[in-house]
Biopython code that builds the backbone (N, CA, C, O; Angstrom):
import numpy as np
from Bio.PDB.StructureBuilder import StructureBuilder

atoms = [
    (1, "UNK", "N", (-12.712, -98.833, -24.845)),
    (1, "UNK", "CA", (-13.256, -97.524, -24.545)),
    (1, "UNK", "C", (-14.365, -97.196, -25.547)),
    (1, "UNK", "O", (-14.194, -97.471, -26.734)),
    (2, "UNK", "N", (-15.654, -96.539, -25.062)),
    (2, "UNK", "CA", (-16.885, -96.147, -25.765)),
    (2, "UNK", "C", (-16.365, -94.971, -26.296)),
    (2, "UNK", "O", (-15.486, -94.285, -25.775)),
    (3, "UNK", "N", (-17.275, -94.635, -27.975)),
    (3, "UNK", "CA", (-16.881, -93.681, -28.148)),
    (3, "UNK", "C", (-18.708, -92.880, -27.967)),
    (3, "UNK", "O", (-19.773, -93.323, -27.539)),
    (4, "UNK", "N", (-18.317, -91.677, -28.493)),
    (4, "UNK", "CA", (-19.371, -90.513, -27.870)),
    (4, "UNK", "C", (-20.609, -91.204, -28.449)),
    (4, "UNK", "O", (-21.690, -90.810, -28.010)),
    (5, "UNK", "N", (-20.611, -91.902, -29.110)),
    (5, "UNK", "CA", (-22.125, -92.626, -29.838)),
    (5, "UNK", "C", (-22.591, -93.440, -28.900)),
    (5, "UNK", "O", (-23.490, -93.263, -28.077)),
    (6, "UNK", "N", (-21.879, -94.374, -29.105)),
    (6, "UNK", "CA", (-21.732, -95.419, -28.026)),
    (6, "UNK", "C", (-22.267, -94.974, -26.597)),
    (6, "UNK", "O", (-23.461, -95.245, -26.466)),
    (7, "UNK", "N", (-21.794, -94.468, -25.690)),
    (7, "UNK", "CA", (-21.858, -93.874, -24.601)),
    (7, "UNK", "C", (-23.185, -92.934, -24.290)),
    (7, "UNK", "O", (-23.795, -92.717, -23.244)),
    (8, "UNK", "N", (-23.386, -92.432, -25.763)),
    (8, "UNK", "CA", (-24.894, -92.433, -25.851)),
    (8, "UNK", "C", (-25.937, -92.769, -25.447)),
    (8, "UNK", "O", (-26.669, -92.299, -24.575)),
    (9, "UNK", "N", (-26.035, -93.775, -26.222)),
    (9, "UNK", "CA", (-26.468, -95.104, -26.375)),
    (9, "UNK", "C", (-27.005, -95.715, -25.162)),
    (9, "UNK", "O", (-28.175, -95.890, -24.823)),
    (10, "UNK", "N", (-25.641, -96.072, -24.439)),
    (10, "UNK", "CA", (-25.432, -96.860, -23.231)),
    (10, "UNK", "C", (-26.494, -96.139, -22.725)),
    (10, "UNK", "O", (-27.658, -96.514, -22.867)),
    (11, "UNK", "N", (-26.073, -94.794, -21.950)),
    (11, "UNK", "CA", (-26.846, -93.851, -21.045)),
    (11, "UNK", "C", (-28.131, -93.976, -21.456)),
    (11, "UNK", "O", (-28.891, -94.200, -20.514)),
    (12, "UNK", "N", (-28.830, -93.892, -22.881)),
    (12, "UNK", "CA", (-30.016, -93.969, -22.980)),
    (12, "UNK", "C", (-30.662, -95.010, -22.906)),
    (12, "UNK", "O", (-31.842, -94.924, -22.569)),
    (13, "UNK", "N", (-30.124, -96.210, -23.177)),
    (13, "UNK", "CA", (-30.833, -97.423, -22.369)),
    (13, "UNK", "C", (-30.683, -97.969, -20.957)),
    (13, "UNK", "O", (-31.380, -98.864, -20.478)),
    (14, "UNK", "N", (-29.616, -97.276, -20.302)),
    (14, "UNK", "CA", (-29.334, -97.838, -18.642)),
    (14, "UNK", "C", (-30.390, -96.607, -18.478)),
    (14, "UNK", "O", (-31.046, -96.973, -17.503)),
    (15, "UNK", "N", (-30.878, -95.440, -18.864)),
    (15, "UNK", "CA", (-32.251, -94.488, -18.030)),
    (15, "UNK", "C", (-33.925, -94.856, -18.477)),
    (15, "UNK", "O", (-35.061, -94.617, -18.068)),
    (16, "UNK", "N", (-33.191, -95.651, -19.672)),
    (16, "UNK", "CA", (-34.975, -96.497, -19.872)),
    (16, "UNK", "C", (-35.239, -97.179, -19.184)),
    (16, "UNK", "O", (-36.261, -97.150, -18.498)),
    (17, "UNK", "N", (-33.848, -98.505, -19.165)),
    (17, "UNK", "CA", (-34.616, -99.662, -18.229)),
    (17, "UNK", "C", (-34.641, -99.345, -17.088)),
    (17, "UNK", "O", (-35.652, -99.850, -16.600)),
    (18, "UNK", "N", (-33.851, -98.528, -16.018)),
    (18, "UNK", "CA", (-33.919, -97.513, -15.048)),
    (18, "UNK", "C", (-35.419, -96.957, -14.441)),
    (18, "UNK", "O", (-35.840, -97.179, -13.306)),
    (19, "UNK", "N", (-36.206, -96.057, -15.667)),
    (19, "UNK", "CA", (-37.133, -95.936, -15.342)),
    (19, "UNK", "C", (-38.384, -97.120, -15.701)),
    (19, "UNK", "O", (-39.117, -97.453, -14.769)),
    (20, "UNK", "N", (-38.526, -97.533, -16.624)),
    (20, "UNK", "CA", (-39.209, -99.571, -16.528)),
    (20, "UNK", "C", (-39.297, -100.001, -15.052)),
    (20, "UNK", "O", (-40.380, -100.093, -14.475)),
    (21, "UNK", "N", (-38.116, -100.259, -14.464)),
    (21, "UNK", "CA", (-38.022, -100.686, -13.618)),
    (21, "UNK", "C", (-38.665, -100.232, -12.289)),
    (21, "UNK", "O", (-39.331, -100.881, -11.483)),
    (22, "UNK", "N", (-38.281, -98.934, -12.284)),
    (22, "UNK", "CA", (-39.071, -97.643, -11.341)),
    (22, "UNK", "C", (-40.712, -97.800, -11.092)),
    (22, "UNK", "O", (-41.283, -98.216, -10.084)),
    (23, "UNK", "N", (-41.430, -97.203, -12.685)),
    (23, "UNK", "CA", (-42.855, -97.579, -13.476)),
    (23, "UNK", "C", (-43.375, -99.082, -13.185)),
    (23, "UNK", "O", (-44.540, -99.334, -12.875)),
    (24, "UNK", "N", (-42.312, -100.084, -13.332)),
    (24, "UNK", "CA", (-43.500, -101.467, -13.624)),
    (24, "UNK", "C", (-43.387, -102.165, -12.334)),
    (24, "UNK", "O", (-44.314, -102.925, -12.055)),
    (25, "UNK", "N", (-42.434, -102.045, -11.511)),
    (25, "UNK", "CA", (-41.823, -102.321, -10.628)),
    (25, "UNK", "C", (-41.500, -104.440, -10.700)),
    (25, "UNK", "O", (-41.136, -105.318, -9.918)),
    (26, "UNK", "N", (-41.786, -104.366, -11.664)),
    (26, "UNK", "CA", (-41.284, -106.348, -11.670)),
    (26, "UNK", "C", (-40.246, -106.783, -11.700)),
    (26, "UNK", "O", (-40.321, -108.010, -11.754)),
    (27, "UNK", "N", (-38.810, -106.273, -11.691)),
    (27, "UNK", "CA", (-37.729, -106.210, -11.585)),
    (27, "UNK", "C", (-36.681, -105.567, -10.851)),
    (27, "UNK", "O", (-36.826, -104.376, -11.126)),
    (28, "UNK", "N", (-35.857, -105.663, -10.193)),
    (28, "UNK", "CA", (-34.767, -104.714, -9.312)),
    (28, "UNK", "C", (-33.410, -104.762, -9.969)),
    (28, "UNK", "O", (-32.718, -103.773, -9.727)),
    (29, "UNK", "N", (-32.836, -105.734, -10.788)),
    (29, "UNK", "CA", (-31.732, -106.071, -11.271)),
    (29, "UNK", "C", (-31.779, -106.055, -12.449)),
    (29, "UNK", "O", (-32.770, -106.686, -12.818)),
    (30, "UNK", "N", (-31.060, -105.545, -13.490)),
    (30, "UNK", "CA", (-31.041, -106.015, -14.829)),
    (30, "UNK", "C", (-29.523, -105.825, -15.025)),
    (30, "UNK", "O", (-28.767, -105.030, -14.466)),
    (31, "UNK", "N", (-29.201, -107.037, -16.242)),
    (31, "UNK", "CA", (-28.141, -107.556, -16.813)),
    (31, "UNK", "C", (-28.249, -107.380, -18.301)),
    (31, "UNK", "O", (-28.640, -108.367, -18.925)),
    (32, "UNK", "N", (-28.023, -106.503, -18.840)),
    (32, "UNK", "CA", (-28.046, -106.526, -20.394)),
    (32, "UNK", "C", (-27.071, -106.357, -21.561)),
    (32, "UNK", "O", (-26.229, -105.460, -21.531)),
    (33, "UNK", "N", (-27.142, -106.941, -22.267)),
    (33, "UNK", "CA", (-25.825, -107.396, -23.477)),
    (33, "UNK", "C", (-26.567, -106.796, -24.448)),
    (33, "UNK", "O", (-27.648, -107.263, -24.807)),
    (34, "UNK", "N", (-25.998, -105.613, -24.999)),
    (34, "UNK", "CA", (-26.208, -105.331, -26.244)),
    (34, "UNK", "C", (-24.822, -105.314, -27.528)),
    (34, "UNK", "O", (-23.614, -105.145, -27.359)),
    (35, "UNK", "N", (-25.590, -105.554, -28.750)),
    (35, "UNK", "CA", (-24.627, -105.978, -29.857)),
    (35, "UNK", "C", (-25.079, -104.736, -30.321)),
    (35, "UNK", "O", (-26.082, -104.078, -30.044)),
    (36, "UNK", "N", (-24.334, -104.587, -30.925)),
    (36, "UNK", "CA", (-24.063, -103.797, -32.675)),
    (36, "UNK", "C", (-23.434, -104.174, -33.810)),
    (36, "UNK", "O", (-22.214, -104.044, -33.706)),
    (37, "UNK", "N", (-23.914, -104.727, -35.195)),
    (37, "UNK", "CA", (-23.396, -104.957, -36.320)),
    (37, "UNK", "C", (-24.003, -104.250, -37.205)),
    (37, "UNK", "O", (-25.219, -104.399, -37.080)),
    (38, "UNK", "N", (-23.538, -103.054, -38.633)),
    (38, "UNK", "CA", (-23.905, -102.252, -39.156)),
    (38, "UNK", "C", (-25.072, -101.961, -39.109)),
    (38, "UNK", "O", (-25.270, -102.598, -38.075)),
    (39, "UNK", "N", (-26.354, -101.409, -39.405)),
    (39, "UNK", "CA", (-27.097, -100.651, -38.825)),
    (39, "UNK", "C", (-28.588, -101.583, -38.275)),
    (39, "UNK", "O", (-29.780, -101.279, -38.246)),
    (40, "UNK", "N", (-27.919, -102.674, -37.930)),
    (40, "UNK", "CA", (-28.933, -103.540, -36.541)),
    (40, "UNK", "C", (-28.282, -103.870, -35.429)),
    (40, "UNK", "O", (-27.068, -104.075, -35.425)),
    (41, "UNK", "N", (-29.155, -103.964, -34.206)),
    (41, "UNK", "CA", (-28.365, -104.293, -32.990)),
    (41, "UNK", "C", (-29.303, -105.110, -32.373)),
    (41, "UNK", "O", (-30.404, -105.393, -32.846)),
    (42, "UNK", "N", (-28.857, -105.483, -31.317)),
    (42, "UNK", "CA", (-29.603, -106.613, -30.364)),
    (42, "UNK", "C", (-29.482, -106.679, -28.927)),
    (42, "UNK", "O", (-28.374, -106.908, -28.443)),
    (43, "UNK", "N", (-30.416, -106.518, -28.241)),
    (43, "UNK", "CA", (-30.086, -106.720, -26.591)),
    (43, "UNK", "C", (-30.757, -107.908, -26.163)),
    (43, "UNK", "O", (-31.839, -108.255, -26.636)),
    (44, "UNK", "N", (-30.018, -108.666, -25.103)),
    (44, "UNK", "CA", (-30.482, -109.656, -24.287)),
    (44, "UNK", "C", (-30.411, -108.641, -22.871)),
    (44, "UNK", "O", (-29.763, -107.638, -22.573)),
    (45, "UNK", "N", (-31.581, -109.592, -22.096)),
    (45, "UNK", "CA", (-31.316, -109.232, -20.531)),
    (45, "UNK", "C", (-31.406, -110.455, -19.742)),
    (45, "UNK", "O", (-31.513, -111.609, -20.156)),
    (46, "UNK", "N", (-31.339, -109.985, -18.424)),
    (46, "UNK", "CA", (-31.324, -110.684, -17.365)),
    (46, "UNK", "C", (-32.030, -110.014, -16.786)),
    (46, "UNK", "O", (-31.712, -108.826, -16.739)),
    (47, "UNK", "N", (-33.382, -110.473, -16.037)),
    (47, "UNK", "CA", (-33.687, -109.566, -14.817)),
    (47, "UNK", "C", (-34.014, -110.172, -13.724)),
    (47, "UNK", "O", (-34.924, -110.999, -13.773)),
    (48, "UNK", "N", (-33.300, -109.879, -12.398)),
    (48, "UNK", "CA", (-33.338, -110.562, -11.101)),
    (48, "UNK", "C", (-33.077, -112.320, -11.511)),
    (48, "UNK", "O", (-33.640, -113.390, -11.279)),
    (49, "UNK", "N", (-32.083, -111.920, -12.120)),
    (49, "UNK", "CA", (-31.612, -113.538, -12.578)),
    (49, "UNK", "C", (-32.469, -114.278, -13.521)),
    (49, "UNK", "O", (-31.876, -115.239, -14.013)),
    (50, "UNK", "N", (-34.081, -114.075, -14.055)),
    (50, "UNK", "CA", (-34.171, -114.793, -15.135)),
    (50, "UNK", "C", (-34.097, -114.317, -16.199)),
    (50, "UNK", "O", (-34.161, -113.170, -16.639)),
    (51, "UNK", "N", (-33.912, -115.563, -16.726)),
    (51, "UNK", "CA", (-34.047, -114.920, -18.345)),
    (51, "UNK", "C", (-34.323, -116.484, -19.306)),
    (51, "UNK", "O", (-33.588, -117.388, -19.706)),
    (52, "UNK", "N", (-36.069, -116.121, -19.397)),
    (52, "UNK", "CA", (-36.844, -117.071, -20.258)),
    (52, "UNK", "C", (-37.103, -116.778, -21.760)),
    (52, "UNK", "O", (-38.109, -117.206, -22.326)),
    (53, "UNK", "N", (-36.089, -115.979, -22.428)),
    (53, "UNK", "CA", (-36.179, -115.017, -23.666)),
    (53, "UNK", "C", (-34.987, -115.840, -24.181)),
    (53, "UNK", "O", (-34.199, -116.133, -23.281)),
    (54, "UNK", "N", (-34.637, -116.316, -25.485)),
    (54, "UNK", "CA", (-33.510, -116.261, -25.679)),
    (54, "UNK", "C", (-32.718, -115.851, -27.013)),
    (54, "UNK", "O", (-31.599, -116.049, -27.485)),
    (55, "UNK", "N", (-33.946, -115.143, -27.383)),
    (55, "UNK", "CA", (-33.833, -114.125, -28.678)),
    (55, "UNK", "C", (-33.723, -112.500, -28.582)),
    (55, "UNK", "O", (-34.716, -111.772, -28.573)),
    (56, "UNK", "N", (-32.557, -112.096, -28.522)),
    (56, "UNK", "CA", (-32.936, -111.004, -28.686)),
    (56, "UNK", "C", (-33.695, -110.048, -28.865)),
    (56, "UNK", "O", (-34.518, -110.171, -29.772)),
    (57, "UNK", "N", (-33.685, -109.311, -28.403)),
    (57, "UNK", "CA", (-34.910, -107.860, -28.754)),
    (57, "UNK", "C", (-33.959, -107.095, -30.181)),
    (57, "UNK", "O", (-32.788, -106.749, -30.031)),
    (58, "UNK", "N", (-34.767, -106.916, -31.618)),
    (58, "UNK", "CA", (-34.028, -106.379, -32.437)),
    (58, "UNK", "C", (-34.003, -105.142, -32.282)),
    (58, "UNK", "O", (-35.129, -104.825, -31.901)),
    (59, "UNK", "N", (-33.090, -103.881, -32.391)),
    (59, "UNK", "CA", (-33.391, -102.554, -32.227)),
    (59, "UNK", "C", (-32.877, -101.851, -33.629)),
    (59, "UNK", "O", (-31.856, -102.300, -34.150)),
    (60, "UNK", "N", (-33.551, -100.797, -34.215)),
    (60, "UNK", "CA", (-32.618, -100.288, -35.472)),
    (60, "UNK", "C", (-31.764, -99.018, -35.049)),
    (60, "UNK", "O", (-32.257, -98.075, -34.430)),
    (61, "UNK", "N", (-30.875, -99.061, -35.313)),
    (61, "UNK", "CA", (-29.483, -97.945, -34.895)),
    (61, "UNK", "C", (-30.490, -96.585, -35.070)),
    (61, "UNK", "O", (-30.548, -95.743, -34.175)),
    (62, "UNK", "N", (-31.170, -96.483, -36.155)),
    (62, "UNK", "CA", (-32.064, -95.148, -36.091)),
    (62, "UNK", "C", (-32.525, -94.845, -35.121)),
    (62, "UNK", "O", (-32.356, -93.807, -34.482)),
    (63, "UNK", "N", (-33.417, -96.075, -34.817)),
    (63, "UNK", "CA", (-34.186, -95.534, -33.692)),
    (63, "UNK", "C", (-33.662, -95.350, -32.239)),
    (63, "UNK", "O", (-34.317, -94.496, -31.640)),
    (64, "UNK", "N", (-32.755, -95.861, -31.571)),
    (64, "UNK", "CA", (-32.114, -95.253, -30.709)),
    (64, "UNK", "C", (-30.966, -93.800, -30.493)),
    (64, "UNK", "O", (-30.631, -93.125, -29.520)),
    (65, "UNK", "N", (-30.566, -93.789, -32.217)),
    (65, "UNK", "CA", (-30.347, -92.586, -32.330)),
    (65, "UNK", "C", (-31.209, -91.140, -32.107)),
    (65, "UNK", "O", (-30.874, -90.043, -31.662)),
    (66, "UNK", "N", (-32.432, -91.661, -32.615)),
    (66, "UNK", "CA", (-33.786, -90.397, -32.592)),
    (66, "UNK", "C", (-34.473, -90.608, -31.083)),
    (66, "UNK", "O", (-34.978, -89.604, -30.579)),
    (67, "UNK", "N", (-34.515, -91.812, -30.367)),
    (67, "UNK", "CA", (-34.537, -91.397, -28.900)),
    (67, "UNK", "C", (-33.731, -91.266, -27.966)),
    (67, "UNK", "O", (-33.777, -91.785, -26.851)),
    (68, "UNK", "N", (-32.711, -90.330, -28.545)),
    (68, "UNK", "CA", (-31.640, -89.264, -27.634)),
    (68, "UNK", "C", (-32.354, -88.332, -27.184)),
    (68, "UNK", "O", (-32.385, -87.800, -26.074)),
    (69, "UNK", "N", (-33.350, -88.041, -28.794)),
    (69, "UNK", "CA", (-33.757, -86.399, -28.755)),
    (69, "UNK", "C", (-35.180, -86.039, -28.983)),
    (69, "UNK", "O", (-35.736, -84.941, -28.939)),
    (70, "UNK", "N", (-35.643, -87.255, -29.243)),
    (70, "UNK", "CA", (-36.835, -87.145, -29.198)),
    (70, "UNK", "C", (-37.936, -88.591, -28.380)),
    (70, "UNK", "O", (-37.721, -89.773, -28.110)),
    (71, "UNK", "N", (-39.351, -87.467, -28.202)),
    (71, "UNK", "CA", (-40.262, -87.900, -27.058)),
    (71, "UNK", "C", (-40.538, -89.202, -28.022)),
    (71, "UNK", "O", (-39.952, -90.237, -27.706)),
    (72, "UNK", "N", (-41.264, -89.216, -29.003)),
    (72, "UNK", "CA", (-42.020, -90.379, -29.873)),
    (72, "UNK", "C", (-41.273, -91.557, -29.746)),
    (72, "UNK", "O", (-41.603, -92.654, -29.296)),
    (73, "UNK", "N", (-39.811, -91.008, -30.391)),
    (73, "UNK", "CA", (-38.974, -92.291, -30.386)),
    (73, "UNK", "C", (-38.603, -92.657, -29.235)),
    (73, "UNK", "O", (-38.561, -93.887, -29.277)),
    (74, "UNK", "N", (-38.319, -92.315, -28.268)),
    (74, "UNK", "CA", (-37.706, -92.666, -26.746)),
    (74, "UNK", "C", (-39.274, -93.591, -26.058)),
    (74, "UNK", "O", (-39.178, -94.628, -25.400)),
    (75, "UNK", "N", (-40.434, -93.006, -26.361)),
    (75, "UNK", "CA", (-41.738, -93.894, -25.809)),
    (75, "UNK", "C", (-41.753, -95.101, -26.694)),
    (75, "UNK", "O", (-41.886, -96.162, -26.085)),
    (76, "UNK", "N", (-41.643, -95.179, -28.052)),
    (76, "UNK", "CA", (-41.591, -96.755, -28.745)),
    (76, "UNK", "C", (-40.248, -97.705, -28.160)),
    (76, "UNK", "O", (-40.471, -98.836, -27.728)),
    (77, "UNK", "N", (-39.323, -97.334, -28.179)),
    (77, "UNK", "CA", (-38.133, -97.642, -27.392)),
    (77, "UNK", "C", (-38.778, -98.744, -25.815)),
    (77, "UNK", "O", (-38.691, -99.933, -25.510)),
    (78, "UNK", "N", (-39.198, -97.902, -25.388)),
    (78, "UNK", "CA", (-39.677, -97.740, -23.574)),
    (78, "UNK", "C", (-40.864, -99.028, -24.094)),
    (78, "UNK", "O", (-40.955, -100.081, -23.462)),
    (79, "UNK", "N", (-41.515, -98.802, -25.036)),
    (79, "UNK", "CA", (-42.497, -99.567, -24.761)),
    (79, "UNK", "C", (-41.900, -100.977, -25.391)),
    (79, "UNK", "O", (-42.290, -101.968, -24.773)),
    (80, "UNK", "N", (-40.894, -101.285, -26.676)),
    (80, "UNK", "CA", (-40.545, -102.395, -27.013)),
    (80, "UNK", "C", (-39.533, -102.929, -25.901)),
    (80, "UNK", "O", (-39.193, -104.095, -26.103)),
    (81, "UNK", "N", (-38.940, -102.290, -24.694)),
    (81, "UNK", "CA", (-38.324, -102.946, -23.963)),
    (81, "UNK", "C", (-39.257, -103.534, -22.627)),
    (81, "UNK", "O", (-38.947, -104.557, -22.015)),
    (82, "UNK", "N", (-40.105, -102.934, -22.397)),
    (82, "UNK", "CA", (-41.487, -103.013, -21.578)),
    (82, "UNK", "C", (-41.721, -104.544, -22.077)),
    (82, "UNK", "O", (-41.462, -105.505, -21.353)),
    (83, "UNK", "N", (-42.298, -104.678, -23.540)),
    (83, "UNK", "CA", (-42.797, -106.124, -24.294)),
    (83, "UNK", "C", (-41.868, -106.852, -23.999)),
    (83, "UNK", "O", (-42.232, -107.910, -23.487)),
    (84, "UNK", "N", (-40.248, -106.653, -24.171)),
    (84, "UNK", "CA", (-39.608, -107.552, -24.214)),
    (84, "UNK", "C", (-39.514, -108.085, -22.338)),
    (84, "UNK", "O", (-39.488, -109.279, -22.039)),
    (85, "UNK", "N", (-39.486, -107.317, -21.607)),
    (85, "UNK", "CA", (-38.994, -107.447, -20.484)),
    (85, "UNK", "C", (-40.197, -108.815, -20.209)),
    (85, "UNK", "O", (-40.062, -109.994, -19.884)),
    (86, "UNK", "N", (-41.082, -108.162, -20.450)),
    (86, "UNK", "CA", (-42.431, -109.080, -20.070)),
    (86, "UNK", "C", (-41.875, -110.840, -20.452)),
    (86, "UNK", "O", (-41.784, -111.843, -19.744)),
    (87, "UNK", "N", (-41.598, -110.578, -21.866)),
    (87, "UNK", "CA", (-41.270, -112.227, -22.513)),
    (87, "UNK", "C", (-39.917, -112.555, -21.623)),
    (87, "UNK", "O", (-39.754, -113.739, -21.327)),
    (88, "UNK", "N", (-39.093, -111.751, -21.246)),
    (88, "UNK", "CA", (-37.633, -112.300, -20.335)),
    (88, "UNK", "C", (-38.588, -112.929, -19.019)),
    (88, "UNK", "O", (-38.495, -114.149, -18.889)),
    (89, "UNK", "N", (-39.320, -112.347, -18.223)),
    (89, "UNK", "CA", (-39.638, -112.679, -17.205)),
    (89, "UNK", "C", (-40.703, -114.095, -17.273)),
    (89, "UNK", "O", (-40.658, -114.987, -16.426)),
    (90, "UNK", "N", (-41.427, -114.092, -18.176)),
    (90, "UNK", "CA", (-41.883, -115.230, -18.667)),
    (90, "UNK", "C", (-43.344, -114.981, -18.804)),
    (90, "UNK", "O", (-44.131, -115.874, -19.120)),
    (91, "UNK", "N", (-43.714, -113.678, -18.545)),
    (91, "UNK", "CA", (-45.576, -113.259, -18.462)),
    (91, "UNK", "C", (-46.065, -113.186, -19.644)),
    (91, "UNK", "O", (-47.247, -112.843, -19.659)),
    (92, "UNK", "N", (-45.353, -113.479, -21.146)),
    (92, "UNK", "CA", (-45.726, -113.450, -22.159)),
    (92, "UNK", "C", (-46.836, -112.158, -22.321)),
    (92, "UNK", "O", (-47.382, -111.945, -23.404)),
]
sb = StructureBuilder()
sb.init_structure("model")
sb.init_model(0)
sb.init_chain("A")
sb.init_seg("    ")
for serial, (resi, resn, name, xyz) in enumerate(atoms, 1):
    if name == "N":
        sb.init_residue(resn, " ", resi, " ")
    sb.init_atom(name, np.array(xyz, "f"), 0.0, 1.0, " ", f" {name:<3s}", serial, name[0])
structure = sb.get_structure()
């Protein structure tokens, strides 16, 4: 069970890549594994089954904390998953 951070969290990256997906339209499916170990984390994806990435995207616990609530941080967010999505799909 997630706790209220967590669940956070979740919600704020299933409405990023949500809207990515919406915006860039190069994807319909995503599969994503995110870690947490003290204050770094890591997501892999899948999208529409590929996945030519096999390094993680690094994220710092800050900064997904500060794009709960704020515009700045939620657009750097949007845009490092944007970069990454690009390298999963293979368009470098």
């Amino acid at each position: 069970m997630l706790g209220p951070d967590q669940e956070a969290i979740k919600r704020l990256l299933t409405e990023t890549v949500e809207q990515l997906a919406q915006e860039d339209k190069t994807f319909n499916r995503a599969k994503l594994v995110f870690t947490e170990s003290d204050e770094r984390c890591g997501l892999t994806a899948e999208l529409d089954g590929i996945k030519k990435e096999g390094v993680p995207l690094p994220l710092e616990l800050d900064l997904l904390e500060d794009a709960q609530t704020g515009a700045g941080p939620r657009a750097q967010l949007k845009e490092a998953l944007r970069l990454y999505f690009r390298r999963v799909m293979g368009q470098r």
